[in-house]
C-alpha positions, 0 to 999 in steps of 0.5 A: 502486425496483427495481435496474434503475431505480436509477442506479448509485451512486459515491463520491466521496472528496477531501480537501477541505482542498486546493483542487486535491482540492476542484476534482477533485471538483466535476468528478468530480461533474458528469462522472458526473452527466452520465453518468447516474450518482448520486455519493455523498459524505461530508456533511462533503465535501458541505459543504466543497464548497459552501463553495468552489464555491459554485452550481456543483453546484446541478444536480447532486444529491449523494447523502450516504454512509452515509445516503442510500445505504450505502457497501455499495451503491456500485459504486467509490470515486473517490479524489482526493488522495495515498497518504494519501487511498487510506488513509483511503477505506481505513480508510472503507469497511473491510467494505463490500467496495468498490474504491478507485480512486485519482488521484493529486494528491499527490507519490508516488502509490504506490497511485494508479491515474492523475494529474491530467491523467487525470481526465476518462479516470477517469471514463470508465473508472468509467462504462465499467466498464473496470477490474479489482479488485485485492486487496491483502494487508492486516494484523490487529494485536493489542495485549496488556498483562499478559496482557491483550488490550486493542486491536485494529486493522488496516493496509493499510501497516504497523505500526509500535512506535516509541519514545514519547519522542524523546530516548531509545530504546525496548527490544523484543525481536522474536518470528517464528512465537512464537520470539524473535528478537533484542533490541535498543534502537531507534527501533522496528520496522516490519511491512508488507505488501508494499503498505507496503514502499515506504512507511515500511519503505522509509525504514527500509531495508527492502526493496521487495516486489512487490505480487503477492508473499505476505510479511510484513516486518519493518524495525528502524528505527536499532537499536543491534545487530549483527543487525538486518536486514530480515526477509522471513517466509511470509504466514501467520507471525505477528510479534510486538514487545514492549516490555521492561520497563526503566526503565519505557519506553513505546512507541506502536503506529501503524498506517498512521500514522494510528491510534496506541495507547500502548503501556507497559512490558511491551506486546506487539504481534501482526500478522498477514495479514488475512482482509479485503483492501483492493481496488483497481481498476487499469485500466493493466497496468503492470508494478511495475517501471516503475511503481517507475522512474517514482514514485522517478525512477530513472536507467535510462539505458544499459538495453539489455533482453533479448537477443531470443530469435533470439540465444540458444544453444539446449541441444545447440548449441556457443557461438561461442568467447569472444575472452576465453578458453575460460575464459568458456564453461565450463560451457555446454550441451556444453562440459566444459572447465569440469571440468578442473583 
């Protein structure tokens, strides 16, 4: 078969313990089939699949990912479900070099690029070809231990050194670029990527970074010191925790929560920006700004927006007098009463 005789390959990818994900595929499935197009799933979804729905894909020919047809070859990846399925697509097709298209039938939906009510227009877009890929500064995490390398992994959120025992605290000491920071007892650290900074950095009081913005960020989290601010460090700066070697302390490295390593006494933990970044495809041009308005419902009620340019003072002109007092225009463009004792 030749490339132009193939059917353009798409994966499919739900969670399939929610029968709302289940249905979503089903009609993914059949919306892209009707179209022309192979849809590619997991043979564990396959299967979960024909469990729920039963005899309403037997016309629809299933292709199995990783099998049938590599992930590599697919042209997008539909994911049905929350931010918790975008990172396991994520963590999925890591290499293949394949876009994620997320929608949303959770809560929050950060990385999502449409809701429920717009799956029918999702597959339009993915038949149409009507979107554009995104990339999203992902991490690299390093895990050492006497001197020893003895794990790597990477995050598309964060990372985050936690305490291994609830009840008590866990003591780092924090490195920026190889240079110690500060060290403190906590219920950890967290390093994200400006994509991870509305999630767990987030909870921890750390701040929101757009997502066109290059940054690493470090957030402790209920640290017990008088200096223990967020951080917000060049993209290229390499952060490090380490675990001091009191009381034999343990902590537990999580990586997008999902992937977790033990971490001993004596533990040390380097992140840093990764070469391969994770890809989104985004149709809606929607400015984060809104689209943080809208995922955490923020009152924005009084909101005038910007005065219309017709109504700004150019340079050389004199503003109309102030009625508080030429206090309040002093330093304007032609206005030197601002220099006088």
């Amino acid at each position: 078969m030749t490339e132009a005789d193939r059917r353009r390959e798409i994966l499919v990818l739900a969670h399939t313990g929610r029968h709302d994900a289940v249905d979503a595929a089903a009609t993914v499935a059949e919306r892209l089939h009707q179209a022309g197009l192979t849809p590619v799933m997991l043979a564990r979804d396959i299967e979960s699949l024909a469990q729920v729905v039963g005899d309403r894909l037997r016309d629809v020919p299933l292709a199995v990912a990783g099998k049938e047809v590599p992930l590599s070859r697919c042209e997008v990846g539909m994911v049905l479900g929350g931010d918790g399925s975008i990172l396991r697509a994520a963590e999925l097709v890591r290499g293949a070099e394949l876009p994620l298209m997320g929608v949303n039938l959770g809560h929050v939906g950060f990385l999502a690029e449409s809701e429920r009510t717009e799956l029918d227009s999702s597959v339009e877009w993915v038949v149409d070809q009507d979107y554009t890929v995104e990339r999203r500064m992902a991490i690299d995490v390093q895990v050492w231990h006497a001197g020893e390398h003895v794990g790597s992994t990477w995050a598309l959120n964060e990372a985050s050194v936690e305490k291994h025992s609830r009840e008590r605290m866990v003591d780092l000491v924090v490195e920026v670029d190889g240079r110690p920071i500060s060290a403190f007892g906590c219920d950890g650290v967290v390093m994200a990527t400006p994509t991870g900074s509305t999630a767990y950095a987030f909870s921890a009081g750390g701040p929101v970074v757009w997502p066109e913005v290059e940054a690493l960020v470090m957030v402790p989290i209920s640290a017990h010191a008088l200096f223990a601010r967020p951080l917000v460090v060049a993209p290229d700066s390499v952060l490090a925790v380490e675990v001091l070697q009191r009381e034999d302390e343990q902590g537990v490295l999580w990586c997008d929560g999902r992937r977790s390593t033990e971490l001993p006494a004596g533990s040390r933990v380097e992140v840093t920006r990764s070469d391969e970044p994770v890809l989104l495809a985004r149709v809606h041009q929607t400015p984060f700004s809104e689209r943080l308005v809208d995922k955490f419902n923020l009152p924005t009620s009084g909101w005038r927006g910007p005065v219309d340019a017709s109504n700004t003072v150019t340079t050389g002109e004199r503003p109309t007098p102030h009625p508080m007092g030429s206090e309040m225009t002093a330093g304007t463009p032609g206005d030197t009463q601002g220099d006088a004792p």
